[in-house]
N, C-alpha and C positions, 0 to 999 in steps of 0.2 A: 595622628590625633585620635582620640578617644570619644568619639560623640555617643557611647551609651547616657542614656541620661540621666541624669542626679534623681534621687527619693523623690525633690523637689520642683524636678521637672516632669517626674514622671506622674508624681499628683496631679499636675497640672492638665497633661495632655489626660488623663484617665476622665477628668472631672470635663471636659471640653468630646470625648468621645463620648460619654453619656449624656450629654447634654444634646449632640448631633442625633444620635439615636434616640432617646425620650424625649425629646421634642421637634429635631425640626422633620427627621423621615414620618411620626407618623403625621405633622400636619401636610410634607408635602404629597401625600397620598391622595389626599383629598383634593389637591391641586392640577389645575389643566399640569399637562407636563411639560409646557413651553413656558411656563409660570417664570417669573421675573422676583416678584414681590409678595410679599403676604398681606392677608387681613390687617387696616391699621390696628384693631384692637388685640391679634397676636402677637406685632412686632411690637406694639409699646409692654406688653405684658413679659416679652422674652427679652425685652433691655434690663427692664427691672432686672429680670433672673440674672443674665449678664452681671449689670452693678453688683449684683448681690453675691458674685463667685468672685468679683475684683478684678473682671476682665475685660470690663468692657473701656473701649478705646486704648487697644494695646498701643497702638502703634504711635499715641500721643507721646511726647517725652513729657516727665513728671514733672518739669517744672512748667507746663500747661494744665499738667490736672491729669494726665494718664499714668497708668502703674509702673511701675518702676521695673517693665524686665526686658532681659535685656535681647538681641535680634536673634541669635540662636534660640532662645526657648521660642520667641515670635515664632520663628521657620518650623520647629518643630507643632507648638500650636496651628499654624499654617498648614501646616499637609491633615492634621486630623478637621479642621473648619469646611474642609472642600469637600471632607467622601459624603458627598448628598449629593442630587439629582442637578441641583443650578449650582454646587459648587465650585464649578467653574468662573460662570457669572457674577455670581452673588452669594460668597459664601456665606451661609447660615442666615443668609438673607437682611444681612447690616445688620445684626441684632448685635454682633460685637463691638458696633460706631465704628468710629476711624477717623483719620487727620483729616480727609478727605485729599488735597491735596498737598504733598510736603513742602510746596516750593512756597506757597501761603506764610511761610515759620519765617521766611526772608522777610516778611513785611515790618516796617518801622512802626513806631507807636500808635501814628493813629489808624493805620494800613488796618493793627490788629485789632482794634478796638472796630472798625468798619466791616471786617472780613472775616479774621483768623477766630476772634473768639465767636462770634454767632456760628461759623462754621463748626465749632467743637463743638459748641450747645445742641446741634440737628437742625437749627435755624434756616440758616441758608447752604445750598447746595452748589459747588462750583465745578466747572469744566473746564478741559486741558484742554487747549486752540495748537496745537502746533501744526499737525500736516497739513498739505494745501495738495491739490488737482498737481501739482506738477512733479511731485514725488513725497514718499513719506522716510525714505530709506538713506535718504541724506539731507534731512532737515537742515542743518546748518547751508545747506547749493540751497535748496527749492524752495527758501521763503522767496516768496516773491510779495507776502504784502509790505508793504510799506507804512510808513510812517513818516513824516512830516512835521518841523517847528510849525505852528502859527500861533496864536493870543496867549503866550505862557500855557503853551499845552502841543498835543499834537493830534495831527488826523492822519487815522487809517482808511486805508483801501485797499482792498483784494479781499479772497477767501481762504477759508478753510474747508478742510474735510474729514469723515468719517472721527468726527467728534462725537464721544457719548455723550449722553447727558445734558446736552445741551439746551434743550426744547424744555429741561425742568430745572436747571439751575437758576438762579436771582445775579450769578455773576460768573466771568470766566477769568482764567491769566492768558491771553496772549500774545503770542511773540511778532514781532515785527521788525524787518531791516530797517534799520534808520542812518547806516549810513553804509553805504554802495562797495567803497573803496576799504573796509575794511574785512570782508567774509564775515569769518564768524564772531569777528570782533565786533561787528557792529548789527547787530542783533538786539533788540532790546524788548524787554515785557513789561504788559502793560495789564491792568486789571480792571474790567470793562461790565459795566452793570449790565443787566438783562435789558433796562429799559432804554437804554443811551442811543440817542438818535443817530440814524446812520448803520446802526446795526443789527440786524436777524436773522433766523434761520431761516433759510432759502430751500429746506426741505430735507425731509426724512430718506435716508440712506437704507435701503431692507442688502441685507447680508446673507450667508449661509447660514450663520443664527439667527434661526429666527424668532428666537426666543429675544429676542433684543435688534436694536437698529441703531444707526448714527447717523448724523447729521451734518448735512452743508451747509458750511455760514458766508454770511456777507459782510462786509466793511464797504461802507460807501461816503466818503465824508465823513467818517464817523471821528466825533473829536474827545481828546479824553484829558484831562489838565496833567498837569508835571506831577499830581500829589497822587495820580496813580499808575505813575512806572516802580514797578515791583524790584528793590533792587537798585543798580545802578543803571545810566545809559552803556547803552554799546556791549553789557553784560551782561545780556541776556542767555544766549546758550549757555553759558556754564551752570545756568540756574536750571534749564533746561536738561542740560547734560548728566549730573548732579543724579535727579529725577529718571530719568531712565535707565540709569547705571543700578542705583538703589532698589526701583521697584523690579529687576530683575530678580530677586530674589523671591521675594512673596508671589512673584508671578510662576516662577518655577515651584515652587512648594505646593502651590495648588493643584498643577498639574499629576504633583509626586500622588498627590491627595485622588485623587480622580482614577490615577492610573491601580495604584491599591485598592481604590474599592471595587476597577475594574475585573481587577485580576481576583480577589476572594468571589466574585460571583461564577468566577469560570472556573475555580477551585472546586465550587461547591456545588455548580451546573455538573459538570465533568465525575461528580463521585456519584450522583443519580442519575444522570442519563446513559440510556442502557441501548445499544443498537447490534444490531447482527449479533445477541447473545452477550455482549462483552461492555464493560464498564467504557465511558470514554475515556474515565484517566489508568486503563489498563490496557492502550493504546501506545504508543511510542511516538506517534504523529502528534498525539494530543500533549502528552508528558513534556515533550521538546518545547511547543508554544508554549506552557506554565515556565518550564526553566527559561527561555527567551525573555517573559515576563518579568523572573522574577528578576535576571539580570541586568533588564533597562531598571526597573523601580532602585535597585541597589545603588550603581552606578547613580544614579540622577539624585539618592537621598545624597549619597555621598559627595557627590561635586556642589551641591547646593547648601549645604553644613559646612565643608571647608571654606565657599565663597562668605555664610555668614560669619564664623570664625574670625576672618578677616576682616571684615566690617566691625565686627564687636572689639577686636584691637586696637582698632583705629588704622589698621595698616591697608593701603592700596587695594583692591579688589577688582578692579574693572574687567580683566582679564575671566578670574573667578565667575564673576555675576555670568560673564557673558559663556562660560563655559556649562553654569548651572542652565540655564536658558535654554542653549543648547540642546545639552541632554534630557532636560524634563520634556519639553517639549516635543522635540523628537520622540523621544522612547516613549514618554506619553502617549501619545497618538499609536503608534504600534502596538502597545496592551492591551489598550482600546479595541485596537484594529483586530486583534489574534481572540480579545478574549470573544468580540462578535462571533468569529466564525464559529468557534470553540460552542457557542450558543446557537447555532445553523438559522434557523427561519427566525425565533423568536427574538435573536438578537435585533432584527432590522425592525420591529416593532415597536411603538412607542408605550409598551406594556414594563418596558423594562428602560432605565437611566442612559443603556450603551448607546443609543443612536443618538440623543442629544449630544452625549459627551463625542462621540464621534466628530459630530459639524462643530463643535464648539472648540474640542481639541483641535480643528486641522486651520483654525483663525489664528491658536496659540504659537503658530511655526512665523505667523508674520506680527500678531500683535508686541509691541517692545522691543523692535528690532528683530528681520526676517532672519532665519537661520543662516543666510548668506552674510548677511552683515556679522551676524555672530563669530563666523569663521575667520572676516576680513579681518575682526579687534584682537580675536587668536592669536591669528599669522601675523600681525604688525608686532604682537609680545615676542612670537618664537623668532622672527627676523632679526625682529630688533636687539633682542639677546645676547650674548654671548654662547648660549646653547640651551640645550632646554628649561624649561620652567616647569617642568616635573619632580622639584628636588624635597 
């Protein structure tokens, strides 16, 4: 496959790296460097700009209101939206909108008119309920909240954990077993206001990043009627499944994103910094971590292009996403890691993007599936096979 990109792609990411650079590095200059969010009156001023490049809310499909392109140019947009300081977190600081959640697009008529369109508007803000205290890495075993028939509805009980967002969303989707004897079959989601009794956040989660935290919720009683299971009954993980397959991609893009802007600063540390007489990048120790570099960042654009490739066919991917994942993450974290040293003292300072990206990348190895589950969905494709899936 051929992923240089078209005239028309490449306008696009040109016009989206000048935008990264003339506007969000120099306001995030100004910004604590644990920063999250911006000024409301820069982020409402940098959506305008957004709307006005025709990019903003890529990820909407057109027949909601979002532009028309299609997941490969997305991924490629995607690695240039990260190289900033919180791009990781927050890239470009939402000034590009977003669907917020994709599983939201499942909602029936009036789901959407309740939910899906104030959530395109910036209205209301939703959060994803799935992991719980008993594991995150085999969601479909370790729900353990439940759910329950009573008065043309149903009541939950149990918790969740390390939920973002949740402390400022107006609603969330979460998933609940609703029936015992089926596993994954019998999982179902349900879409739960902020104010509905019986349920709250039972406390703030502080993390390696600490530029952000998650949260523990509670279900206690908490009852929700029939007209807000998202979906069907007993169908819930696939909705869920669906969701973490997809968002592997843009999750790894960001990384590819991060890991590039790591490695041009060690590029360009390494041709000024001058020690014992001698350049660092006229080193051979140093030379090696750049090509180390540069061959995680290759590797990771590439695996992560061919998984959206496949999505944009409409053909299977799960294997793909989970290989892109993977390796951005992975090798992310290591460019990071090398471009640090590569930078000696001043890397570990918060004078310079690497140490955020540091704590922030090594969250990326477990957030969306840990890198061990990564390999298990691998090994299930190369097992399951006939022989390899490198063809």
């Amino acid at each position: 496959m051929d992923f240089e990109p078209s005239d028309e792609q490449q306008m696009l990411i040109d016009n989206v790296r000048r935008y990264v650079r003339e506007e969000i590095l120099p306001l995030e200059a100004k910004l604590d460097p644990d920063a999250s969010e911006l000024d409301p009156t820069d982020h409402a001023r940098l959506v305008e700009k957004t709307k006005a490049m025709g990019l903003y809310g890529i990820d909407i499909p057109p027949e909601f209101g979002g532009p028309d392109i299609d997941i490969v140019t997305r991924t490629l947009l995607a690695i240039e939206m990260a190289q900033h300081r919180a791009g990781l977190y927050a890239p470009c600081y939402g000034t590009f909108g977003g669907a917020g959640l994709a599983q939201i697009f499942e909602a029936n008529d009036d789901q959407k008119e309740r939910y899906l369109y104030p959530t395109l508007r910036g209205e209301k803000k939703p959060f994803f309920g799935l992991t719980e205290p008993s594991g995150g890495s085999d969601p479909a075993r370790a729900i353990r909240t439940r759910a329950e028939r009573k008065d043309n509805g149903w009541v939950l009980n149990g918790s969740k954990i390390f939920i973002s967002g949740a402390d400022r969303a107006q609603y969330g989707i979460v998933f609940a077993r609703t029936d015992a004897s089926k596993g994954r079959g019998g999982i179902t989601c349900f879409i739960v206001d902020h104010d509905t009794p019986g349920f709250h956040v039972r406390r703030v989660v502080h993390t390696l990043r600490s530029s952000s935290y998650a949260t523990e919720l509670e279900f206690k009683d908490c009852w929700v009627s029939d007209h807000q299971v998202l979906g069907e009954v007993n169908r819930g993980f696939a909705v869920a499944n669906d969701r973490l397959t997809r968002q592997r991609i843009p999750y790894a893009a960001a990384c590819i994103g991060v890991a590039i802007a790591a490695h041009e600063m060690a590029i360009e540390w390494s041709k000024m910094r001058e020690t014992f007489g001698a350049r660092l990048s006229d080193r051979q120790a140093i030379q090696w971590m750049l090509v180390d570099n540069e061959l995680d960042i290759r590797t990771a654009r590439l695996f992560t292009l061919q998984a959206a490739e496949k999505a944009r066919r409409g053909h299977p991917f799960r294997t793909e996403a989970a290989i892109a994942k993977l390796t951005a993450s992975e090798g992310g974290w290591r460019v990071v890691d090398r471009s640090m040293q590569i930078h000696g003292g001043m890397g570990m300072t918060k004078d310079l993007p690497l140490e955020r990206w540091y704590r922030e990348m090594r969250i990326r190895r477990i957030g969306e599936g840990p890198s061990e589950v990564q390999r298990m969905l691998i090994a299930r494709e190369i097992l399951g096979s006939s022989g390899t899936t490198a063809r």
